[in-house]
C-alpha positions in Angstrom: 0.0 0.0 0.0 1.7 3.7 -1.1 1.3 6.4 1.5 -1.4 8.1 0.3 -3.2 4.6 0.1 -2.2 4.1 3.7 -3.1 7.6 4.7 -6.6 7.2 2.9 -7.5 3.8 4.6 -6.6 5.6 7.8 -8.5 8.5 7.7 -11.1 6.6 6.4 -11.4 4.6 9.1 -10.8 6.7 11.9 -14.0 8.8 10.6 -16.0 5.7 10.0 -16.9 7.4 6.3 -17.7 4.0 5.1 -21.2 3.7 6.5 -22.8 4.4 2.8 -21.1 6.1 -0.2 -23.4 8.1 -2.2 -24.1 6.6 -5.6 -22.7 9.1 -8.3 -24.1 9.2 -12.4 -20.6 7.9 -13.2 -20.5 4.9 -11.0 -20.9 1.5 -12.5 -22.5 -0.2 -9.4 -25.7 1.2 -6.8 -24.8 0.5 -3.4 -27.5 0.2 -0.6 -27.5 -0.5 2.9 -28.5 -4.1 4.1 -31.8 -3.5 5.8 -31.8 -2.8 9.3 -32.2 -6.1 11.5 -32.5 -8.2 8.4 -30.2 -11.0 9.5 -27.8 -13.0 7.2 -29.2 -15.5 5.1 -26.9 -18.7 5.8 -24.0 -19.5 3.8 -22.4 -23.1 3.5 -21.0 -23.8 0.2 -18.4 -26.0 -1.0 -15.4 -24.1 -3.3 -13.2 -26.0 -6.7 -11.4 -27.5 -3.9 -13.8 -29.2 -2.3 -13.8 -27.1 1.2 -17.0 -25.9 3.2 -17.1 -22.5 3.8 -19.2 -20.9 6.4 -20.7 -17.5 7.2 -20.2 -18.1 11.0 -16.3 -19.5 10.7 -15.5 -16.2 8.8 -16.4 -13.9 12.6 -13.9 -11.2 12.9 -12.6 -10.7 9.3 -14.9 -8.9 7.2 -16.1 -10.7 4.2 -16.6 -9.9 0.3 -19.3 -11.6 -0.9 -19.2 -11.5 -5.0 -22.0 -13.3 -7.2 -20.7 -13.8 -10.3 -20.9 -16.1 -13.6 -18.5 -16.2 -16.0 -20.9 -15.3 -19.1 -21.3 -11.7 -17.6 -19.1 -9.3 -18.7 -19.0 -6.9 -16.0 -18.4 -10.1 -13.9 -15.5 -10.6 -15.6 -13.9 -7.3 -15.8 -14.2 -6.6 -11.9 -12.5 -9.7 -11.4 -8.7 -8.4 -11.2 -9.5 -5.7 -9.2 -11.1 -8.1 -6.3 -8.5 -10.3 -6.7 -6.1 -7.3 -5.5 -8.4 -6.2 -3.3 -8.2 -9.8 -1.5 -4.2 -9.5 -2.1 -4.1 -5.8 -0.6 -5.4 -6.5 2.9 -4.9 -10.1 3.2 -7.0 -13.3 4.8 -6.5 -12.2 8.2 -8.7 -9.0 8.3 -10.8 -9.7 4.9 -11.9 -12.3 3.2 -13.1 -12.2 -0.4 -15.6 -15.3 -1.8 -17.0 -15.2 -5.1 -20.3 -17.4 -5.5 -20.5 -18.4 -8.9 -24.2 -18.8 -10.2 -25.5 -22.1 -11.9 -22.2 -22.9 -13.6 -20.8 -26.7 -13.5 -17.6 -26.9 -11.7 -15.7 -27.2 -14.9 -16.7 -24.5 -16.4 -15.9 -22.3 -13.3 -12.7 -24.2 -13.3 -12.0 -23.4 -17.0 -12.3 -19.4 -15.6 -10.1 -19.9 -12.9 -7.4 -21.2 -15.2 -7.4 -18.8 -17.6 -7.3 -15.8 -15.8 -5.2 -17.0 -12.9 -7.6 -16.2 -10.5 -7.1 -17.7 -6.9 -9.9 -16.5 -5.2 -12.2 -18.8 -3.6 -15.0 -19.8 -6.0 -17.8 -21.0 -4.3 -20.1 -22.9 -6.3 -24.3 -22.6 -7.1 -25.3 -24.7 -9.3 -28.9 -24.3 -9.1 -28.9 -20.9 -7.8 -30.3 -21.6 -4.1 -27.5 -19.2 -2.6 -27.9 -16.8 -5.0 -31.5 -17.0 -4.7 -31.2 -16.6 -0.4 -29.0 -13.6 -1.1 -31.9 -11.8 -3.3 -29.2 -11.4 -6.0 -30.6 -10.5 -9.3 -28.5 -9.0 -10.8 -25.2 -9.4 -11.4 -22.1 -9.2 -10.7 -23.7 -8.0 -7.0 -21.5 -8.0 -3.9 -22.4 -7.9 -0.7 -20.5 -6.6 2.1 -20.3 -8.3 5.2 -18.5 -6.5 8.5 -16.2 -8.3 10.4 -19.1 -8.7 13.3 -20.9 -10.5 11.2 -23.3 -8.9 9.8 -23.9 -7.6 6.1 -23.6 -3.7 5.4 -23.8 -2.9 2.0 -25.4 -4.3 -1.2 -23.6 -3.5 -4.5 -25.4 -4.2 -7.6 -23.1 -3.7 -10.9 -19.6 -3.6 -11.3 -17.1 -2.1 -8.8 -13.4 -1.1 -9.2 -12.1 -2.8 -5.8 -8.7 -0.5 -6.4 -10.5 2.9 -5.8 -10.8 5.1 -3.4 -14.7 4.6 -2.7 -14.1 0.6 -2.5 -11.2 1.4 -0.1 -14.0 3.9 2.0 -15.9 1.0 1.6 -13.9 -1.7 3.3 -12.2 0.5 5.9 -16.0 0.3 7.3 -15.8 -3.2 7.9 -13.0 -3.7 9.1 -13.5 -2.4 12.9 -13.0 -5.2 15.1 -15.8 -7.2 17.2 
């Protein structure tokens, strides 16, 4: 991270500015908060690997939740950016899960490989998590704070290396 990275991420939050970022016309995404005392819907799905990955198991890091599917375009081109959003603040204060909708695993695979992603892909292949989430559109991410509990809903594409994402996930990151 450069200084004025760091200096950002610290300012940000110390002032706790990333409660909601107003949605500007040039944005690519809409960002909304998660309804008050609306919990979590639960999350158990297995990844490429083969390993369970729970909601619950993730309390104390804060958690990007990405839907995605390799046929959408904007899926595809916010992928690098989360991938170095994920490599910028590292597993032990966020983690970033990408939910790929109603693809077969070799397909998601096929992805992985050829854009050296190593993100956790979580997979739905009939759309059940998706469908718990109230994703509809896609890619959608949803932001979930390291106590547990889901802030923001972002619908559309987001670049994870700009200052608003950075607002964004300063937010979350405030310990339990």
């Amino acid at each position: 991270m450069g200084s004025r990275r760091s200096f950002l991420h610290h300012l940000a939050f110390a002032s706790g500015a990333a409660a909601l970022l107003p949605v500007r016309a040039e944005q690519a995404f809409e960002a909304r908060r998660w309804p008050a005392g609306l919990a979590a819907p639960a999350l158990e799905a297995q990844d490429l690997d083969g390993k369970t990955w729970r909601l619950g198991a993730l309390r104390g890091r804060a958690v990007v939740l990405n839907f995605w599917a390799s046929w959408c375009e904007p899926c595809r081109a916010e992928m690098p950016t989360l991938q170095q959003l994920a490599e910028v603040y590292g597993p032990d204060k966020l983690t970033v899960l990408t939910v790929n909708y109603k693809e077969n695993a070799a397909k998601a695979s096929q992805f992985v490989r050829t854009t050296g992603m190593t993100l956790p892909v979580l997979l739905d292949p009939v759309g059940d998590l998706t469908r718990a989430w109230e994703v509809r559109t896609f890619p959608s991410t949803i932001l979930i704070a390291a106590d547990g509990k889901p802030r923001l809903r972002l619908r559309g594409e987001v670049d994870w290396s700009g200052d608003e994402a950075e607002k964004m996930i300063a937010g979350l990151l405030k310990r339990v």
